[in-house]
TIGU-38184 format. One record per atom (N, C-alpha, C, CB): residue number from 0; atom name; chain; x, y, z. Coordinates in nm, 3 decimals. Each point is the difference from the previous one (the first is absolute). Glycine has a CB too. Example, Ala and Ser with C-alpha at 12.3 -4.5 7.8 and 13.67 -1.06 7.14 Angstrom:
<rs>
R   i at ch      px      py      pz
R   0  N  A   1.319  -0.569   0.780
R   0 CA  A  -0.089   0.119   0.000
R   0  C  A   0.090   0.120   0.000
R   0 CB  A  -0.189  -0.117   0.125
R   1  N  A   0.154   0.222  -0.197
R   1 CA  A   0.082   0.119   0.006
R   1  C  A  -0.077   0.109   0.073
R   1 CB  A   0.118  -0.063  -0.215
</rs>
This chain:
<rs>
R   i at ch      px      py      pz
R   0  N  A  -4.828  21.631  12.978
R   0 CA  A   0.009  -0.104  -0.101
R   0  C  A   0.110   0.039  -0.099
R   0 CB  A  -0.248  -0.060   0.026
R   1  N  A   0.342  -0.063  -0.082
R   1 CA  A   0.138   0.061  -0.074
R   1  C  A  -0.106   0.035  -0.144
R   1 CB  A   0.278  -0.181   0.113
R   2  N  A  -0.211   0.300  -0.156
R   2 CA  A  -0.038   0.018  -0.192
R   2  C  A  -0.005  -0.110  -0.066
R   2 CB  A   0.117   0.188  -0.033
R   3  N  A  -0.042  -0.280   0.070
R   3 CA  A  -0.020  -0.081  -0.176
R   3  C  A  -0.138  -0.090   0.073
R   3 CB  A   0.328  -0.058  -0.158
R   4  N  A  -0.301   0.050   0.278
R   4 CA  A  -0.146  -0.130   0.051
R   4  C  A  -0.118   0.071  -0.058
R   4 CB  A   0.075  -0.100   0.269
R   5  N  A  -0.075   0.242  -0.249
R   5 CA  A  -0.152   0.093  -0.005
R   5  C  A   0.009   0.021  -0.171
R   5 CB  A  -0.007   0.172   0.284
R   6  N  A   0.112  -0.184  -0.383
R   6 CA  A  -0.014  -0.040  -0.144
R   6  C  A  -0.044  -0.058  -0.036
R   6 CB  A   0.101   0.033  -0.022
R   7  N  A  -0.067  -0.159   0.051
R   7 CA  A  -0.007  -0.152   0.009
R   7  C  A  -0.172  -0.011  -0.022
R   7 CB  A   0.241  -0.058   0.191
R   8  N  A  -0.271   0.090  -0.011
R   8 CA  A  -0.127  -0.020  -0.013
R   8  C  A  -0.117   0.083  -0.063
R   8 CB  A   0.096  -0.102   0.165
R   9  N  A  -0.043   0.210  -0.194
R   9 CA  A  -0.095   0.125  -0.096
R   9  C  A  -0.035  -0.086  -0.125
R   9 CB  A   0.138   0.253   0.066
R  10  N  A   0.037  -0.321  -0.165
R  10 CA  A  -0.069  -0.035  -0.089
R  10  C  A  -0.079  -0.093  -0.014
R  10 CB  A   0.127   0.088  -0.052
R  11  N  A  -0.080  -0.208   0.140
R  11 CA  A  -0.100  -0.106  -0.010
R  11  C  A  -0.133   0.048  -0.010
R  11 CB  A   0.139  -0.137   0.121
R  12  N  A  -0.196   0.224  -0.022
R  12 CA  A  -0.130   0.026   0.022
R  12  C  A  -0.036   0.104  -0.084
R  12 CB  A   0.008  -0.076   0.215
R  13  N  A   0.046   0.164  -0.326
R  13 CA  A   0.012   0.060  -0.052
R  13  C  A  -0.043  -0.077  -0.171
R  13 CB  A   0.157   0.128   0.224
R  14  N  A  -0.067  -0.227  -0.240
R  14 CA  A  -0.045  -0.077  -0.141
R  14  C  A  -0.077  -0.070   0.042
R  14 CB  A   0.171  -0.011  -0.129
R  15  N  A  -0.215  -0.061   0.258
R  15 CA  A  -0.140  -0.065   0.031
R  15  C  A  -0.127   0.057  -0.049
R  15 CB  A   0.109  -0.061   0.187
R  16  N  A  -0.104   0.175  -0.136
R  16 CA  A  -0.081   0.109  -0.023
R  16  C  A  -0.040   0.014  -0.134
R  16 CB  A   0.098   0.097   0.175
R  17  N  A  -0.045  -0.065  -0.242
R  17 CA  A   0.076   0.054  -0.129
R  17  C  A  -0.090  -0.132  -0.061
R  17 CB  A   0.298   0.139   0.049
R  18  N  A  -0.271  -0.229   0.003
R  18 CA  A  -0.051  -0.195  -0.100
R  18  C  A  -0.126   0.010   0.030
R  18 CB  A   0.194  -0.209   0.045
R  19  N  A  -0.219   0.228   0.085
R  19 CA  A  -0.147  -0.024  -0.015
R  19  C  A  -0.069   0.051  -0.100
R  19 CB  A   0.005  -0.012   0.198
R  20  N  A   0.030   0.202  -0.200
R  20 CA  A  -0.119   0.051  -0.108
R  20  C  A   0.024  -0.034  -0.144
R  20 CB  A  -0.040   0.195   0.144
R  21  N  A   0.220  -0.249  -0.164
R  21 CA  A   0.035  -0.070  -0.159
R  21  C  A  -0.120  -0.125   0.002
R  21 CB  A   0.322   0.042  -0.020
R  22  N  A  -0.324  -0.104   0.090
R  22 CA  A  -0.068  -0.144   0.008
R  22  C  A  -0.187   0.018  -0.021
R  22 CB  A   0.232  -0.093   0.199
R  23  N  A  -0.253   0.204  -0.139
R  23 CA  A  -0.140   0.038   0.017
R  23  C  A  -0.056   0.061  -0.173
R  23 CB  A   0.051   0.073   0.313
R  24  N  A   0.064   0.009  -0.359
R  24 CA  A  -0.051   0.085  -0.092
R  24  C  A   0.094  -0.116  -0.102
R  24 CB  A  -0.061   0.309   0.116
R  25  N  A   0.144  -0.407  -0.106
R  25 CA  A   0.088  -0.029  -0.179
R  25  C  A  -0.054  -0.164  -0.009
R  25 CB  A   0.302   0.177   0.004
R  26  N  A  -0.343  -0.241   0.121
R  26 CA  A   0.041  -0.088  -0.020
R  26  C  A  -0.176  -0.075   0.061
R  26 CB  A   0.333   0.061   0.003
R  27  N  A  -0.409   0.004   0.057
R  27 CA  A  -0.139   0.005  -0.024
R  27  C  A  -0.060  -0.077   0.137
R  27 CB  A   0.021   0.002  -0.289
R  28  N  A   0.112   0.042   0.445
R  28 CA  A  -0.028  -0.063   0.117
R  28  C  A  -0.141   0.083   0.042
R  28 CB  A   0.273  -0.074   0.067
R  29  N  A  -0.318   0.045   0.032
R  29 CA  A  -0.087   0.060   0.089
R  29  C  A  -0.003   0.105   0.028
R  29 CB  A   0.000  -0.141   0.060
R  30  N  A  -0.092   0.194  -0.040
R  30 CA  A   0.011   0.218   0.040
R  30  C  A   0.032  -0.025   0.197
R  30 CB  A  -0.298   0.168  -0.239
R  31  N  A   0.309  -0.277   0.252
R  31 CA  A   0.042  -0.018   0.159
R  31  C  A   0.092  -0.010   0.008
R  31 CB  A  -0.127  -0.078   0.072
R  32  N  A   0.196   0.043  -0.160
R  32 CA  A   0.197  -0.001  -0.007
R  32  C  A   0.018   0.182   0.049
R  32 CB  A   0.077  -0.225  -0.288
R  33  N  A  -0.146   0.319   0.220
R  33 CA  A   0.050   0.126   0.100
R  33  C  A   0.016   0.022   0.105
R  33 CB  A  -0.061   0.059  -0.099
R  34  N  A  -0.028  -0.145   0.166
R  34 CA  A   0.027   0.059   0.161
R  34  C  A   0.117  -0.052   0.084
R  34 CB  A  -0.243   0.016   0.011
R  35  N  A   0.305  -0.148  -0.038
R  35 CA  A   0.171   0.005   0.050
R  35  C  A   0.048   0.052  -0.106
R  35 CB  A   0.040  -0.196   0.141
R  36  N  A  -0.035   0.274  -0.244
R  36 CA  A   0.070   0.130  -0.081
R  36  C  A   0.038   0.109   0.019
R  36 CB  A  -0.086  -0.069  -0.091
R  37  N  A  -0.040   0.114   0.199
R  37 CA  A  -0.029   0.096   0.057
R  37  C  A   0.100   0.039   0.123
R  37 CB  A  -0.226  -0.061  -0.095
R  38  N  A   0.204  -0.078   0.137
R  38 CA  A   0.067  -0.025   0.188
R  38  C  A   0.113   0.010  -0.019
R  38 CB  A  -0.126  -0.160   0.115
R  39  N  A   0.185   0.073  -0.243
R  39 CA  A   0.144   0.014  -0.005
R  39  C  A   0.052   0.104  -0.082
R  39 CB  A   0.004  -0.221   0.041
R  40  N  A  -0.057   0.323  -0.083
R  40 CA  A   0.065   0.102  -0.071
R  40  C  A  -0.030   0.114   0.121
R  40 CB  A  -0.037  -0.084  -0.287
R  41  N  A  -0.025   0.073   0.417
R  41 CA  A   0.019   0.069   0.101
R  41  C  A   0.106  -0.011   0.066
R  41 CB  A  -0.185   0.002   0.000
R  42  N  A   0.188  -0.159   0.010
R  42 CA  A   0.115  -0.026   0.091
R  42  C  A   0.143   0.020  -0.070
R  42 CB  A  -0.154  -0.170   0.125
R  43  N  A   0.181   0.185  -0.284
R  43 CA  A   0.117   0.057  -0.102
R  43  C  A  -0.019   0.148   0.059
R  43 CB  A  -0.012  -0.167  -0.256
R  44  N  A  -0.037   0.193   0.262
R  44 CA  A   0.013   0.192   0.060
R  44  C  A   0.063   0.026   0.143
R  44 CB  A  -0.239   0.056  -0.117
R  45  N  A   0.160  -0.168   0.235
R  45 CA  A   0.006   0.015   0.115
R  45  C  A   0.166  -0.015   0.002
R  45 CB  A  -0.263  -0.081   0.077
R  46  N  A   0.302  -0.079  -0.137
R  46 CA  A   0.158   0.022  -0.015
R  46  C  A   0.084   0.067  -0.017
R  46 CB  A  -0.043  -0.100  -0.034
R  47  N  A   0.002   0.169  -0.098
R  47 CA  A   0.077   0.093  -0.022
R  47  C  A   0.058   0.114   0.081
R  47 CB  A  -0.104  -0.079  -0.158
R  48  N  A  -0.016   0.105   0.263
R  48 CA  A   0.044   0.140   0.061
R  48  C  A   0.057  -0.038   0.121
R  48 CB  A  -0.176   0.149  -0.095
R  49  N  A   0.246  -0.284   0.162
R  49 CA  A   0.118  -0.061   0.066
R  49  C  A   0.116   0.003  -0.029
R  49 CB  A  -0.121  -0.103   0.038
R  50  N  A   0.155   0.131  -0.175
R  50 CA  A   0.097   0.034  -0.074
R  50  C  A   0.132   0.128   0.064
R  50 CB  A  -0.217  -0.086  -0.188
R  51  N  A   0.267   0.076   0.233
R  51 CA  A   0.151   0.055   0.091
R  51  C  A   0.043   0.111  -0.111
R  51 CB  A   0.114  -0.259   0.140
R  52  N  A  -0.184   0.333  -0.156
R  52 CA  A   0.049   0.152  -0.119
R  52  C  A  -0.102   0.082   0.008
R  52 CB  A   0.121  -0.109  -0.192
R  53  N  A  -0.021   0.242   0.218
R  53 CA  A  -0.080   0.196   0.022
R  53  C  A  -0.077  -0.005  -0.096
R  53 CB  A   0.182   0.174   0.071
R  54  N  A  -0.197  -0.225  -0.215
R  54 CA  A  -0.046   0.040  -0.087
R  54  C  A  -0.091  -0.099  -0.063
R  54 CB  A   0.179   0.146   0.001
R  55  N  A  -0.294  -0.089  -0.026
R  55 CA  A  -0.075  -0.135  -0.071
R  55  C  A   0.025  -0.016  -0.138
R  55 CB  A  -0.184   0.020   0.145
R  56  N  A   0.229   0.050  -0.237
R  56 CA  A   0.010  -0.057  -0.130
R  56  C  A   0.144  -0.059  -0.012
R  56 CB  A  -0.176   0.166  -0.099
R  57  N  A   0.257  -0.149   0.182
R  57 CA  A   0.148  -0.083  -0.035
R  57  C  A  -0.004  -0.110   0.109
R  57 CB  A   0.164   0.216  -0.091
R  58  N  A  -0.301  -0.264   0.171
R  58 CA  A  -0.030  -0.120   0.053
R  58  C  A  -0.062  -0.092  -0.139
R  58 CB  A  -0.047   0.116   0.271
R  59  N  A  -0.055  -0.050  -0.354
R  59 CA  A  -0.101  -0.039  -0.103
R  59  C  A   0.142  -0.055  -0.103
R  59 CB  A  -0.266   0.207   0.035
R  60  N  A   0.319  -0.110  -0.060
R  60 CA  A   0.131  -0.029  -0.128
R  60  C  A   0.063  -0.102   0.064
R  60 CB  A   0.065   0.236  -0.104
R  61  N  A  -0.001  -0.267   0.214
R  61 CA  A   0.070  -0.081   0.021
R  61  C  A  -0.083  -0.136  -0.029
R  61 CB  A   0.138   0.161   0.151
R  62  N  A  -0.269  -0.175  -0.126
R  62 CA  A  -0.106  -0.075   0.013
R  62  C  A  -0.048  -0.111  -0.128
R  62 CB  A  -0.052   0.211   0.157
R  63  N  A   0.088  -0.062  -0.243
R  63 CA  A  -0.013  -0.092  -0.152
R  63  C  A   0.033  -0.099  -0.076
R  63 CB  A  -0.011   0.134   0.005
R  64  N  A   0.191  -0.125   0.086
R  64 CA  A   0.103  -0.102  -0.045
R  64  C  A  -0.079  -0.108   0.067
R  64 CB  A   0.248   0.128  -0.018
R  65  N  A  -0.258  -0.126   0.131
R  65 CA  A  -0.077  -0.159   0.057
R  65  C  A  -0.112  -0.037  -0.046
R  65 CB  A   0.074   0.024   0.190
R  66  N  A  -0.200   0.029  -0.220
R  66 CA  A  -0.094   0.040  -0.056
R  66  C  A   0.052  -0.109  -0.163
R  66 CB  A  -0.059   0.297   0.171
R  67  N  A   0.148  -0.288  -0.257
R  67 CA  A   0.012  -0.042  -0.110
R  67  C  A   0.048  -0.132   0.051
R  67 CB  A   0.030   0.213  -0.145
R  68  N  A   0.037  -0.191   0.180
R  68 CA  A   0.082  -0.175   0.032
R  68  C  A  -0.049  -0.070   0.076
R  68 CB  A   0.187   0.055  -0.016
R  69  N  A  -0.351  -0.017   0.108
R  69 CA  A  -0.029  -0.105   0.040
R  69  C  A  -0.158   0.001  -0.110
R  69 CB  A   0.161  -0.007   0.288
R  70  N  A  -0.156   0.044  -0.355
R  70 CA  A  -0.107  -0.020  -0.109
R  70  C  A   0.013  -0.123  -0.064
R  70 CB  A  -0.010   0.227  -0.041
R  71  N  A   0.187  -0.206  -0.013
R  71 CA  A   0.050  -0.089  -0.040
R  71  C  A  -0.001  -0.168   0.038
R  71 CB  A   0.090   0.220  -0.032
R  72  N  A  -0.082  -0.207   0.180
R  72 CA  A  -0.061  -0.084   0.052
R  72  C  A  -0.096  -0.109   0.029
R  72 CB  A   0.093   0.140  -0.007
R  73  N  A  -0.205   0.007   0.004
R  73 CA  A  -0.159  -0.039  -0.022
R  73  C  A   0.043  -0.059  -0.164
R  73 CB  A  -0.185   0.225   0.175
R  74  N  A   0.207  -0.153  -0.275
R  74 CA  A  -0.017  -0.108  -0.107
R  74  C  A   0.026  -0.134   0.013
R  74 CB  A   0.041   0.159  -0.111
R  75  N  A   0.076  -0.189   0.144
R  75 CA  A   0.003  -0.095   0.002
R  75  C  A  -0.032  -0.096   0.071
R  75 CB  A   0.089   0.095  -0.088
R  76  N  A  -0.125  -0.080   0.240
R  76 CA  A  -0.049  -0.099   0.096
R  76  C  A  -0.156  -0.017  -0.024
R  76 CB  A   0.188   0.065   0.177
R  77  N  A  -0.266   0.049  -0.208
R  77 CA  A  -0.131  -0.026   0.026
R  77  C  A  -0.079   0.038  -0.163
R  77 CB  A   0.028   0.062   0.306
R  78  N  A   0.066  -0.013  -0.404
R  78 CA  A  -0.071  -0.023  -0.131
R  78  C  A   0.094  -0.104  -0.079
R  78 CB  A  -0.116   0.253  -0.008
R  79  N  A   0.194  -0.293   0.053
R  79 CA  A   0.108  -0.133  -0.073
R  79  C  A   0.039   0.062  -0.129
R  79 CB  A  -0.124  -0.236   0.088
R  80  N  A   0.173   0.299  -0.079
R  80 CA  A   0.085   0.093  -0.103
R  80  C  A   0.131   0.020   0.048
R  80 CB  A  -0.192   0.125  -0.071
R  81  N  A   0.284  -0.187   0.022
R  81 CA  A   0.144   0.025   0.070
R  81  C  A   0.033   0.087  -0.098
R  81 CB  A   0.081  -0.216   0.122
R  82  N  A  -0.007   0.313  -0.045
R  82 CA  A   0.049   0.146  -0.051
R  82  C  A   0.107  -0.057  -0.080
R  82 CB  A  -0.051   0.180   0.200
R  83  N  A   0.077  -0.105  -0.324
R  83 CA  A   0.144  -0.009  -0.063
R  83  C  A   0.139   0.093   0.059
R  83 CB  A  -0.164  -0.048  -0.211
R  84  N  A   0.269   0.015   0.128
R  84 CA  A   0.116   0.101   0.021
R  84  C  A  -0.067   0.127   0.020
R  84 CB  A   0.173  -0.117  -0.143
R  85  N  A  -0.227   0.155   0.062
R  85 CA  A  -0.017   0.147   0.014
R  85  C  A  -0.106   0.071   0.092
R  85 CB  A   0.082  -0.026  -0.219
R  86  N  A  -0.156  -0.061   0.287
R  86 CA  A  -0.090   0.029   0.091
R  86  C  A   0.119  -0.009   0.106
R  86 CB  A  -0.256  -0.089  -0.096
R  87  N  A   0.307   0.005   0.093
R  87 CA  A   0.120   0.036   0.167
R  87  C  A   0.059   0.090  -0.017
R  87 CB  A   0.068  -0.187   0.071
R  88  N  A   0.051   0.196  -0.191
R  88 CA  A   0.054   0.158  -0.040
R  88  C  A  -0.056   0.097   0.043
R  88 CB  A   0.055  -0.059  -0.172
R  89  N  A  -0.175   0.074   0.137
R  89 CA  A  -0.090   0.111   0.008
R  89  C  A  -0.017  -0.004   0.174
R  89 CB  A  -0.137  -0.022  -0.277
R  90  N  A   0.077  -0.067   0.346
R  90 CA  A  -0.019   0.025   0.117
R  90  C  A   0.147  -0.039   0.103
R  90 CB  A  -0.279  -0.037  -0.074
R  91  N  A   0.348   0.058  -0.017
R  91 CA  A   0.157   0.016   0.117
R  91  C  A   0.011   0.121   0.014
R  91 CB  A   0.153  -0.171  -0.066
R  92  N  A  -0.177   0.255  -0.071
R  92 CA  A   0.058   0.137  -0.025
R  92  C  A  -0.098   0.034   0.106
R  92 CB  A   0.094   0.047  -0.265
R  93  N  A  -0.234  -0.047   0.265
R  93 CA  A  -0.095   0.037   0.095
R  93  C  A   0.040  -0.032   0.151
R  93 CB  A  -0.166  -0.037  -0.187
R  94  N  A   0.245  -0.056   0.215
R  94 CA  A   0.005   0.034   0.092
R  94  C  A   0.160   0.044   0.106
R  94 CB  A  -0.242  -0.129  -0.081
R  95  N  A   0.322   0.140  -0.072
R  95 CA  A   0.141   0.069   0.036
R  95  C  A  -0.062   0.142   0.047
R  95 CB  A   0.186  -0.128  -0.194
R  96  N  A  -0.346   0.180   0.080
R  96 CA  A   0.025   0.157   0.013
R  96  C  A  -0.082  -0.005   0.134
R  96 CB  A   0.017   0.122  -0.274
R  97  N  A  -0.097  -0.170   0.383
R  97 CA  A  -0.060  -0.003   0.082
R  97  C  A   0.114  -0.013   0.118
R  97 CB  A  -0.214  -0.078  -0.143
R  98  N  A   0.313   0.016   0.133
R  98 CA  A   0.087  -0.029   0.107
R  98  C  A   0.121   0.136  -0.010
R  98 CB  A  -0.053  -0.307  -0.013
R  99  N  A   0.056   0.386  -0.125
R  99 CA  A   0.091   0.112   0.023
R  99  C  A  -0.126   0.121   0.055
R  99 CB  A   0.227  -0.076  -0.218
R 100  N  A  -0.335   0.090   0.239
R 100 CA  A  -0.081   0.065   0.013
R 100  C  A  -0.031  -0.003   0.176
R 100 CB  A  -0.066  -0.040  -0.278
R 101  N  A   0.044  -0.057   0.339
R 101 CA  A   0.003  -0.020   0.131
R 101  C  A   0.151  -0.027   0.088
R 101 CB  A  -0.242  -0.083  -0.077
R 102  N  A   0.342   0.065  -0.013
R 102 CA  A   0.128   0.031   0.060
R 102  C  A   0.103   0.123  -0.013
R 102 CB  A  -0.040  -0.218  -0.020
R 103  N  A   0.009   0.304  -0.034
R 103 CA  A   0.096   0.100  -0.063
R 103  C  A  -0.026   0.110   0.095
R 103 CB  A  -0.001  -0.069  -0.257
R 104  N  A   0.172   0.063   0.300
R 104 CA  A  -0.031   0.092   0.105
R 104  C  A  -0.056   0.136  -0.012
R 104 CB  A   0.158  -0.121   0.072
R 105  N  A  -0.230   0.181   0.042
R 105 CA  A  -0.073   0.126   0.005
R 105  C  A   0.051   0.065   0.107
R 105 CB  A  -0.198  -0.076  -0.097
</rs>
């Protein structure tokens, strides 16, 4: 599987995850919202370790940059919060430093 697909899909399932237990504990959903929380913060792990790099923490670092910018995302598609200037700024830089991190030669 290419890196950015197995990013891609870490974070989705990763801030899924992540929503359910926000939703369970902030926002006063069901204690059954954990269990696809659960599934999908397994399946954010399982991804991860498809990831095309010797090393697991400069797979994780590279990870972060995507990790932010598709948060960014999630704000806005599924909490209707459109990000400002500085939420993109912020998640460009995130993911300039993710793309010198998985490209720089070794």
């Amino acid at each position: 599987m290419p890196t950015i697909a197995a990013y891609i899909g870490a974070a989705l399932f990763e801030i899924a995850g992540c929503f359910a237990f926000w939703g369970w504990l902030r926002l006063g959903k069901p204690i059954w919202w954990l269990v696809p929380g659960l599934v999908s913060l397994g399946l954010f792990a399982w991804l991860l370790t498809l990831v095309e790099n010797a090393a697991a923490g400069r797979a994780f670092a590279a990870y972060g940059g995507v990790y932010i910018a598709a948060s960014l995302g999630w704000l806005w598609a599924v909490e209707g919060v459109r990000p400002d200037r500085w939420d993109l700024t912020g998640g460009a830089i995130c993911l300039a430093g993710a793309a010198i991190i998985l490209a720089a030669p070794r």
